[in-house]
C-alpha positions as a LaTeX table, in Angstrom:
\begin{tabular}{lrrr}
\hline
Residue & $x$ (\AA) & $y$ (\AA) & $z$ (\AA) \\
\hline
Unk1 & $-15.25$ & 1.25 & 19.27 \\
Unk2 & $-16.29$ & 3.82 & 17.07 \\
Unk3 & $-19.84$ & 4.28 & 17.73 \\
Unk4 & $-22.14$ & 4.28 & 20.67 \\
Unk5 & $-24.74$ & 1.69 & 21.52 \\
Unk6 & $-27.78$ & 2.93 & 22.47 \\
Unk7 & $-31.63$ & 2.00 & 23.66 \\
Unk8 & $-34.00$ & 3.98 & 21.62 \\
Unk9 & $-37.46$ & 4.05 & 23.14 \\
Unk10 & $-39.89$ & 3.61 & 20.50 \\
Unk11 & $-43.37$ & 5.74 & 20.99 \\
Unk12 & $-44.70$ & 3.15 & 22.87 \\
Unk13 & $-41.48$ & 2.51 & 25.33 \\
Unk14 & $-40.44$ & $-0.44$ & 23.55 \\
Unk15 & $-36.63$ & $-0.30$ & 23.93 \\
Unk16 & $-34.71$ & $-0.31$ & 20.52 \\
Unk17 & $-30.84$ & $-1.22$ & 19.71 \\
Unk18 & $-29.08$ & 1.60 & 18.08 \\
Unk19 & $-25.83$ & 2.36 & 17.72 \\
Unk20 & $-24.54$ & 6.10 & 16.76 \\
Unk21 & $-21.38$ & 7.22 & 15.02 \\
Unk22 & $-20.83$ & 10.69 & 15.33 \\
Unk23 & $-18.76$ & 12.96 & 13.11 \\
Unk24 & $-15.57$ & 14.62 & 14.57 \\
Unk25 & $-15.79$ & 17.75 & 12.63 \\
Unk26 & $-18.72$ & 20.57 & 12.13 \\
Unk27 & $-22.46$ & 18.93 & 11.42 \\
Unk28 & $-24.01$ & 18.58 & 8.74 \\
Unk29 & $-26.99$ & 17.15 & 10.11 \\
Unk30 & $-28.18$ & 13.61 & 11.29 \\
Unk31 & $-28.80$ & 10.50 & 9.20 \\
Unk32 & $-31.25$ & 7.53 & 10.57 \\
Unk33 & $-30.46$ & 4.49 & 8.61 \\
Unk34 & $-33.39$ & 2.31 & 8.01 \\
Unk35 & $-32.61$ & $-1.22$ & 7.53 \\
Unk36 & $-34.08$ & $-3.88$ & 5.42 \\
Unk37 & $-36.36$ & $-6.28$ & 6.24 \\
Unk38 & $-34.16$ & $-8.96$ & 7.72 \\
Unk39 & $-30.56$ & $-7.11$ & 8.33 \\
Unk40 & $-28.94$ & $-6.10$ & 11.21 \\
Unk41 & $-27.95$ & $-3.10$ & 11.90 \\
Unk42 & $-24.30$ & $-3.77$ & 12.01 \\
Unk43 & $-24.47$ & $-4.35$ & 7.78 \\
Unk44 & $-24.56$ & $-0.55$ & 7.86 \\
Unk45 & $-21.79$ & 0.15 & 9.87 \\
Unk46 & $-19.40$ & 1.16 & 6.90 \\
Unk47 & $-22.02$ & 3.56 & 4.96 \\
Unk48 & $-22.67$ & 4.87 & 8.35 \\
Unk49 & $-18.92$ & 5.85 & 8.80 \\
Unk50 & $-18.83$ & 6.73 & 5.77 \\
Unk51 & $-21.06$ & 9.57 & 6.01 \\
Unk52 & $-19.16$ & 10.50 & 9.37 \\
Unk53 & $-16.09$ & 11.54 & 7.42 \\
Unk54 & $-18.69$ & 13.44 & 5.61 \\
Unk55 & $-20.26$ & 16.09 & 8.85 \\
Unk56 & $-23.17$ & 13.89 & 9.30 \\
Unk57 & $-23.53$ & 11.90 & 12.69 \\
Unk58 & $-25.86$ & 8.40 & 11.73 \\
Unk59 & $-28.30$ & 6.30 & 13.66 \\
Unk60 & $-28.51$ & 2.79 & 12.53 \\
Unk61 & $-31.14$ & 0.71 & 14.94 \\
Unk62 & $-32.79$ & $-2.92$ & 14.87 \\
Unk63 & $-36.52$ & $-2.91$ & 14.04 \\
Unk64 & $-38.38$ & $-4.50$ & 17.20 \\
Unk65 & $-38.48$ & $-7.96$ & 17.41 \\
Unk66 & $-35.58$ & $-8.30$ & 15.29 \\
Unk67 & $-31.86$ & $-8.44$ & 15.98 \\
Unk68 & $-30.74$ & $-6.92$ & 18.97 \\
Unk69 & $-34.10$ & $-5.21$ & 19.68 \\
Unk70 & $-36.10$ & $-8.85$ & 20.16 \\
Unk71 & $-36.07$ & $-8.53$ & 24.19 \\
Unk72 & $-37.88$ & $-12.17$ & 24.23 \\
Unk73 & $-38.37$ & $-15.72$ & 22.71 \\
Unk74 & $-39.22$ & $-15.17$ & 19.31 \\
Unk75 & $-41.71$ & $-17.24$ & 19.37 \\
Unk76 & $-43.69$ & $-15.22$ & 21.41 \\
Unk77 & $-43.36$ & $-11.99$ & 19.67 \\
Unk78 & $-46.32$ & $-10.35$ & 18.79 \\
Unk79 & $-45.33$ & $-6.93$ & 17.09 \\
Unk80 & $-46.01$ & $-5.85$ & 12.87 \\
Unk81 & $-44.25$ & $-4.76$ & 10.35 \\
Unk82 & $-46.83$ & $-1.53$ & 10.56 \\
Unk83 & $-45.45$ & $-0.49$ & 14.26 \\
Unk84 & $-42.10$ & $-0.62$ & 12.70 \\
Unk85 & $-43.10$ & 2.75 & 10.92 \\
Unk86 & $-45.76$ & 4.49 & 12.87 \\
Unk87 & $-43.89$ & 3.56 & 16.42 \\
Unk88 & $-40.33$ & 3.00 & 16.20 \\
Unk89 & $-39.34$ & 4.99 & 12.94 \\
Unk90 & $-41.07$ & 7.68 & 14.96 \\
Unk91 & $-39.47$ & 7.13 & 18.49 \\
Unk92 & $-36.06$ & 7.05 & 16.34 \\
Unk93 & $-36.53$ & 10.68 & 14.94 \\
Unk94 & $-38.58$ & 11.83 & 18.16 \\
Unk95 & $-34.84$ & 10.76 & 20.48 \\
Unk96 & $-32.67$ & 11.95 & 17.34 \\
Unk97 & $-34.61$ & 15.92 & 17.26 \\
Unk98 & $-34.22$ & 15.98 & 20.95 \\
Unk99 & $-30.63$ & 14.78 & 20.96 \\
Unk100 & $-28.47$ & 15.80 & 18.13 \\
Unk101 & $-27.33$ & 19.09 & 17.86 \\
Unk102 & $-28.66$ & 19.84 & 14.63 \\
Unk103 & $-32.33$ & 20.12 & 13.03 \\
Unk104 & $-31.09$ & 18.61 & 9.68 \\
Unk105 & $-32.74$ & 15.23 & 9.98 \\
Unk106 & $-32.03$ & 12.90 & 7.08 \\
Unk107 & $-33.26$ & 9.79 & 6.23 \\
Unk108 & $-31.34$ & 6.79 & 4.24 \\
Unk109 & $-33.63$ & 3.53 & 3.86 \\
Unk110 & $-33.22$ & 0.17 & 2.40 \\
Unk111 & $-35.42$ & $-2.16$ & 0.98 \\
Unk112 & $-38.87$ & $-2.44$ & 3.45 \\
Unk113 & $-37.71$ & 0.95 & 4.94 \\
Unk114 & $-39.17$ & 2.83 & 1.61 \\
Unk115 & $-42.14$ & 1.60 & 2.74 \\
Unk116 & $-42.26$ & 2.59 & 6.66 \\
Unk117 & $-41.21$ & 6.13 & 6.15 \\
Unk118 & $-44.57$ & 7.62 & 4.84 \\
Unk119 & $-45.87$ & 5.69 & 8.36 \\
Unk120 & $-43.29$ & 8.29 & 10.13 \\
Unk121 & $-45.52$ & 10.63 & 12.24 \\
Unk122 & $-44.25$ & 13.53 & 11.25 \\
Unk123 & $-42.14$ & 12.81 & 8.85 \\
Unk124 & $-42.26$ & 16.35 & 7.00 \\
Unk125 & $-39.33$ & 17.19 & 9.68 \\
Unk126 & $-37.30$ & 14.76 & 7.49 \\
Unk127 & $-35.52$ & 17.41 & 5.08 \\
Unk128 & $-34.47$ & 14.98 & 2.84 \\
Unk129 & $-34.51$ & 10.63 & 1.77 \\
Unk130 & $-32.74$ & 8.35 & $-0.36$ \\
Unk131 & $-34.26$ & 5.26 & $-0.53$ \\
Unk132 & $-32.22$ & 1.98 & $-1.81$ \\
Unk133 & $-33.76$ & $-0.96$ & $-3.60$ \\
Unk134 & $-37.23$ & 0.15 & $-1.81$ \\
Unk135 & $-39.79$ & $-1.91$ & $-3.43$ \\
Unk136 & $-43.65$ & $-2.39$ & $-3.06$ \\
Unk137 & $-43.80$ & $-6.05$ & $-2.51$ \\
Unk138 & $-46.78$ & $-7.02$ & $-4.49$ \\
Unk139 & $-46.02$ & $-10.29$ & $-6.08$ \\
Unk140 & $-47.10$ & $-8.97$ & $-9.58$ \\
Unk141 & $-44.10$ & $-6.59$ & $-10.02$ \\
Unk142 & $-41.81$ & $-9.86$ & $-10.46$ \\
Unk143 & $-41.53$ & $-11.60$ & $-13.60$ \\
Unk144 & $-40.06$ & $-14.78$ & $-15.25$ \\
Unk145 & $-38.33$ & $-17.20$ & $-12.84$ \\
Unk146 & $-37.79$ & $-15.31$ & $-10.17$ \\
Unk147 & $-41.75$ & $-14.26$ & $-10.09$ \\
Unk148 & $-42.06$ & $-18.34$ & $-9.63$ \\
Unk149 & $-39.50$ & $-18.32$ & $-6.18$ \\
Unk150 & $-41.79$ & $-15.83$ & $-5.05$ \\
Unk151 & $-44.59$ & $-17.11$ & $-5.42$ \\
Unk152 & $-43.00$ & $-19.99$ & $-3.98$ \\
Unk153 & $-42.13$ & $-18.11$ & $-0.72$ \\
Unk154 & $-45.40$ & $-16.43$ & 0.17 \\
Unk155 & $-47.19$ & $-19.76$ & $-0.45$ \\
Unk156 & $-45.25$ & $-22.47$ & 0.53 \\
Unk157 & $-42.12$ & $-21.42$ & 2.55 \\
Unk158 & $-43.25$ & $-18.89$ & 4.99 \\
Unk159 & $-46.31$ & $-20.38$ & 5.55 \\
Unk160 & $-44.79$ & $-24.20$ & 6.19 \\
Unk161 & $-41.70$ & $-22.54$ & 8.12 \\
Unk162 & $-43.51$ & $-20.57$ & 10.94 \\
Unk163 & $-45.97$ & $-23.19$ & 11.27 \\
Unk164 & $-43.03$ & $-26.00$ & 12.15 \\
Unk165 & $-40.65$ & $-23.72$ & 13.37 \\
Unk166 & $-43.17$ & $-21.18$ & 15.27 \\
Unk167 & $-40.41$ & $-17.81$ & 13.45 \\
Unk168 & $-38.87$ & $-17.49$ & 10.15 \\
Unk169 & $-35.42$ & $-19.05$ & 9.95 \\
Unk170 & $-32.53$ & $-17.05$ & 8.62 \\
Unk171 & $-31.86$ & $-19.69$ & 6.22 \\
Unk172 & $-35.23$ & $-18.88$ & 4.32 \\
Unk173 & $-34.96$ & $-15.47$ & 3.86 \\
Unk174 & $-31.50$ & $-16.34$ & 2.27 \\
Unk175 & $-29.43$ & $-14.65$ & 5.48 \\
Unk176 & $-29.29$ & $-12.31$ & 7.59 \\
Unk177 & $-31.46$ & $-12.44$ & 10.57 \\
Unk178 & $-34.98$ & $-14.61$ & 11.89 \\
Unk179 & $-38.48$ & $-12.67$ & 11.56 \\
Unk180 & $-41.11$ & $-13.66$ & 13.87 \\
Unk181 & $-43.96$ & $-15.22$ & 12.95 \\
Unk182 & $-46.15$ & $-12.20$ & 13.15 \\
Unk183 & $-43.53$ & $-9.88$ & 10.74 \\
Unk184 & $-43.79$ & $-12.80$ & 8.25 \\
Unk185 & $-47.40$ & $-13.35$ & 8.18 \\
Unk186 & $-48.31$ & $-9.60$ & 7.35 \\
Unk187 & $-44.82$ & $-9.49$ & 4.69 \\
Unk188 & $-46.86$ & $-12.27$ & 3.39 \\
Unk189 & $-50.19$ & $-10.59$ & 3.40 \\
Unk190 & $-48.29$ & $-7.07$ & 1.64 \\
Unk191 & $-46.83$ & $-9.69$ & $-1.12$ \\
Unk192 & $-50.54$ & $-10.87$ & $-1.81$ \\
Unk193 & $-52.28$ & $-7.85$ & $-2.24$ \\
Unk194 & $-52.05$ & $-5.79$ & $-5.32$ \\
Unk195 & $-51.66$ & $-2.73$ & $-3.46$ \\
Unk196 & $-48.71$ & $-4.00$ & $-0.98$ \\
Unk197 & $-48.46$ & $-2.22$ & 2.06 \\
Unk198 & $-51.08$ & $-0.10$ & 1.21 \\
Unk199 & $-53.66$ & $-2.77$ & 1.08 \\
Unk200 & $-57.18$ & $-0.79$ & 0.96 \\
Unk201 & $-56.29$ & 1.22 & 4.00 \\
Unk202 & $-57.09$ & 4.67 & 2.96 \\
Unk203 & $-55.20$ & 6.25 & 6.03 \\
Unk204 & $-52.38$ & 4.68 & 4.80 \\
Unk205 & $-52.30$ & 5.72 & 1.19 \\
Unk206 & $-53.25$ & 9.25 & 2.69 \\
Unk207 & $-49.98$ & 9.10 & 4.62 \\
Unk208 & $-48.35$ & 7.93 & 1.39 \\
Unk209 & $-49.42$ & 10.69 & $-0.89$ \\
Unk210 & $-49.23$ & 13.33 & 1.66 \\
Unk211 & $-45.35$ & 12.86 & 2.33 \\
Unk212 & $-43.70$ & 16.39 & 1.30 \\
Unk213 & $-40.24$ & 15.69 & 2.23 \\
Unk214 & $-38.15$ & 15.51 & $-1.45$ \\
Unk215 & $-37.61$ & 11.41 & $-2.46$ \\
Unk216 & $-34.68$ & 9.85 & $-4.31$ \\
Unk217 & $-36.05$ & 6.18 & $-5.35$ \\
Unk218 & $-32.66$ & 3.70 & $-6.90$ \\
Unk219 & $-33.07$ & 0.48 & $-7.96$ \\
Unk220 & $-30.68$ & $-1.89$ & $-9.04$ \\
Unk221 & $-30.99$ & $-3.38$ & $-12.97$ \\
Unk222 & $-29.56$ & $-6.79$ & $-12.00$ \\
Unk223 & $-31.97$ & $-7.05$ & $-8.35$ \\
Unk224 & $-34.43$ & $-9.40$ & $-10.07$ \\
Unk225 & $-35.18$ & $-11.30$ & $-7.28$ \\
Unk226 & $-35.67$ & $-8.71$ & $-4.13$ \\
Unk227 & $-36.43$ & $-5.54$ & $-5.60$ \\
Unk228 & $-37.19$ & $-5.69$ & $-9.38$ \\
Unk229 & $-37.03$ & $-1.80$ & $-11.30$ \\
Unk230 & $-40.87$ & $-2.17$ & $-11.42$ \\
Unk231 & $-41.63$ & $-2.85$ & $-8.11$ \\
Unk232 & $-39.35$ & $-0.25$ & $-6.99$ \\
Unk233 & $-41.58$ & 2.57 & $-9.44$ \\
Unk234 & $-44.53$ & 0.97 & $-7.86$ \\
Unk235 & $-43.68$ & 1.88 & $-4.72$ \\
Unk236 & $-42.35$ & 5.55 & $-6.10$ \\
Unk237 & $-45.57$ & 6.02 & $-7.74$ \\
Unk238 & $-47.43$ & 5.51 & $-4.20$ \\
Unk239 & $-45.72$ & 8.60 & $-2.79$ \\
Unk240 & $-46.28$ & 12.21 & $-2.92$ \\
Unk241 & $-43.19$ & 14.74 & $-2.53$ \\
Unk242 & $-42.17$ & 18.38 & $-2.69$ \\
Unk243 & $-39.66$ & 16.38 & $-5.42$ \\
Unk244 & $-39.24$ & 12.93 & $-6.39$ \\
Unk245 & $-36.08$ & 11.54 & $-8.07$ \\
Unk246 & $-35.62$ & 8.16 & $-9.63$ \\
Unk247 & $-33.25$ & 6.49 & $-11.06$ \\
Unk248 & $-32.12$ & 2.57 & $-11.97$ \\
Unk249 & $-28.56$ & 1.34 & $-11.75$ \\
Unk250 & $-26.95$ & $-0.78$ & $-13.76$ \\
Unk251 & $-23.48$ & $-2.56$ & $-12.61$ \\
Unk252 & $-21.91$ & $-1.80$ & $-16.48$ \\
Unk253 & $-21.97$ & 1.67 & $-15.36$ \\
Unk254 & $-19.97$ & 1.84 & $-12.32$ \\
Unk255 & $-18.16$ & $-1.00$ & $-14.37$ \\
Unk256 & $-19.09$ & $-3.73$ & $-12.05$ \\
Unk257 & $-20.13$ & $-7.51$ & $-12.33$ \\
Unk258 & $-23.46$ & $-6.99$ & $-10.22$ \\
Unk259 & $-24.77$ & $-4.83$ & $-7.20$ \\
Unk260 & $-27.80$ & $-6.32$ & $-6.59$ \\
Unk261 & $-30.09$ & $-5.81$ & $-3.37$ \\
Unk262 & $-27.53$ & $-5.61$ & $-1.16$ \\
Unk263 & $-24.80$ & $-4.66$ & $-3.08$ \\
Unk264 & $-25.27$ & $-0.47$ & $-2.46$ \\
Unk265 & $-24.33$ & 0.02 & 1.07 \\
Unk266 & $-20.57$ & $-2.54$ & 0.48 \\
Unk267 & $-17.49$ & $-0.81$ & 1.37 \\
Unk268 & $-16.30$ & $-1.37$ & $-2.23$ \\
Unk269 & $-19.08$ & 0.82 & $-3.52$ \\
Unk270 & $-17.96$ & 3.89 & $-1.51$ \\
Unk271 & $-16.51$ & 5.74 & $-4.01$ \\
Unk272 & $-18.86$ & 4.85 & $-7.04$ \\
Unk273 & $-22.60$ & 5.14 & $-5.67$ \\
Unk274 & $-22.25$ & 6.56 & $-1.80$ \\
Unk275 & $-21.19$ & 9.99 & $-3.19$ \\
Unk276 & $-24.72$ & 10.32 & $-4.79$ \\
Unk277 & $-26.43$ & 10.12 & $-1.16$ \\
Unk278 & $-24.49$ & 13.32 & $-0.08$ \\
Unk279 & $-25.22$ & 15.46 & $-3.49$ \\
Unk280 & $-29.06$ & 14.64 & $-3.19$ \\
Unk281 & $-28.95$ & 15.80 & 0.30 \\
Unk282 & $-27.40$ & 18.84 & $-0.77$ \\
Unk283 & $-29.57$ & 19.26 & $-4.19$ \\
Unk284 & $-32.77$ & 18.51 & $-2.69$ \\
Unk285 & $-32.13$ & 21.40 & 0.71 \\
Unk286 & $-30.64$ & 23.42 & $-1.63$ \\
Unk287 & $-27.59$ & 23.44 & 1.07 \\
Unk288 & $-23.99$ & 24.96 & 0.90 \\
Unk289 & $-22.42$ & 21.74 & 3.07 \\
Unk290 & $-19.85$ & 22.73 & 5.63 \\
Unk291 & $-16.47$ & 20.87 & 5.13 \\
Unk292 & $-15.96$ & 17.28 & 5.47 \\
Unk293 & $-14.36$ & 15.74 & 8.76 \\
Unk294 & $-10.81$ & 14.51 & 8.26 \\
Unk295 & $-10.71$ & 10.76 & 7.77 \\
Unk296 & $-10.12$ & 8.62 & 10.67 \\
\hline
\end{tabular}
């Protein structure tokens, strides 16, 4: 096995599944991983080893109530998509400060994680973030069909599916892994309002616009149904930043056939769009990088 597996207390003692690869050579600094909204943990194994061979040790961890960090029935699961970021986002950089030896905390998020971090207490000790296919979910941003599937999902399929099935099947979501009934509800209620996450909580936009720690923001061209380009600006526009960097993919680039919202962190995209993780970590600290581990 080539990582450790871990309980992460969140700030409130709720126990968290994490596993840690460590690098083998000098430290760069430490990476949490945060996932999307319904993936496990294990989909980032590969980027996480990845960036091994690189000097940095990474975190990837299970949101609670999700994967292997849902402790009970998941019917009866209570938690929100909001203690994801104030509670265990925290707890995870809170264990990783105390624990790694290095103060170079980094931050790599997918999809919902763009919108937890600014929900990180603290989160200034972050020195740096990339953020993948991070959207705000506000219905609006989505256009043409695939506006019409959402639409179709905040009003008829999550609704109908946690009232039959008391969770949110896999099979809805399109894969991956079941949300409680209480994560779906409030995804819901984010999708509905024009100001997503944000709602008309001015704490939270205060947390949004206050974040100082320097943002990169990609988007996919071809992720029309999970993370459109304009709902990923949305949420970019939301944030604050010492420096904020975005920038839209498109698959003819890299020369290939799609990437889409998951498409980023797949082994065969190592060596086309991984490499730009490590040089904004070193553009945005300004860092000389100490030399990569040999590969193992």
């Amino acid at each position: 096995m080539d990582f450790e597996k871990l309980e992460i207390p969140a700030t409130d003692g709720y126990q968290l599944s994490a596993n840690l690869f460590k690098t083998r050579g000098n430290v760069n600094g430490c990476v949490i991983i945060g996932s999307a909204m319904a993936a496990h943990k294990t989909y980032y194994r590969h980027f996480a080893k990845y960036l091994t061979e690189h000097g940095y040790h990474a975190i990837t961890f299970d949101y609670r109530g999700v994967g292997a960090s849902l402790h009970d029935n998941i019917k009866s699961f209570k938690g929100s998509i909001l203690d994801w970021g104030v509670k265990d986002l925290t707890g995870i950089r809170r264990w990783t400060e105390k624990n790694m030896e290095t103060d170079n905390l980094l931050f790599v998020g997918h999809s919902v994680a763009g919108q937890l971090f600014p929900l990180m207490h603290e989160n200034h000790k972050i020195k740096a973030a990339y953020l993948v296919g991070s959207q705000m979910a506000y219905n609006g941003h989505w256009s043409g069909k695939e506006k019409l599937y959402v639409r179709l999902f905040w009003h008829v399929i999550i609704p109908v599916c946690t009232r039959v099935f008391g969770y949110l099947p896999a099979w809805a979501i399109g894969g991956g892994v079941p949300l409680p009934t209480s994560i779906a509800r409030e995804w819901r209620a984010f999708g509905l309002h024009p100001h997503g996450i944000l709602e008309d909580d001015p704490i939270r936009r205060s947390q949004f616009s206050s974040v100082q720690t320097p943002v990169k923001f990609v988007g996919m061209a071809d992720d029309l149904m999970l993370a459109p380009p304009r709902s990923v600006e949305a949420l970019k526009d939301n944030y604050g930043g010492s420096e904020i960097d975005f920038k839209i993919l498109d698959p003819k680039d890299i020369k290939a056939r799609r990437i889409e919202h998951f498409g980023f962190f797949r082994r065969k995209f190592r060596d086309t769009l991984w490499e730009d993780v490590l040089e904004w970590f070193k553009k945005s600290q300004q860092l000389e990088v100490l030399p990569s581990a040999p590969k193992c």
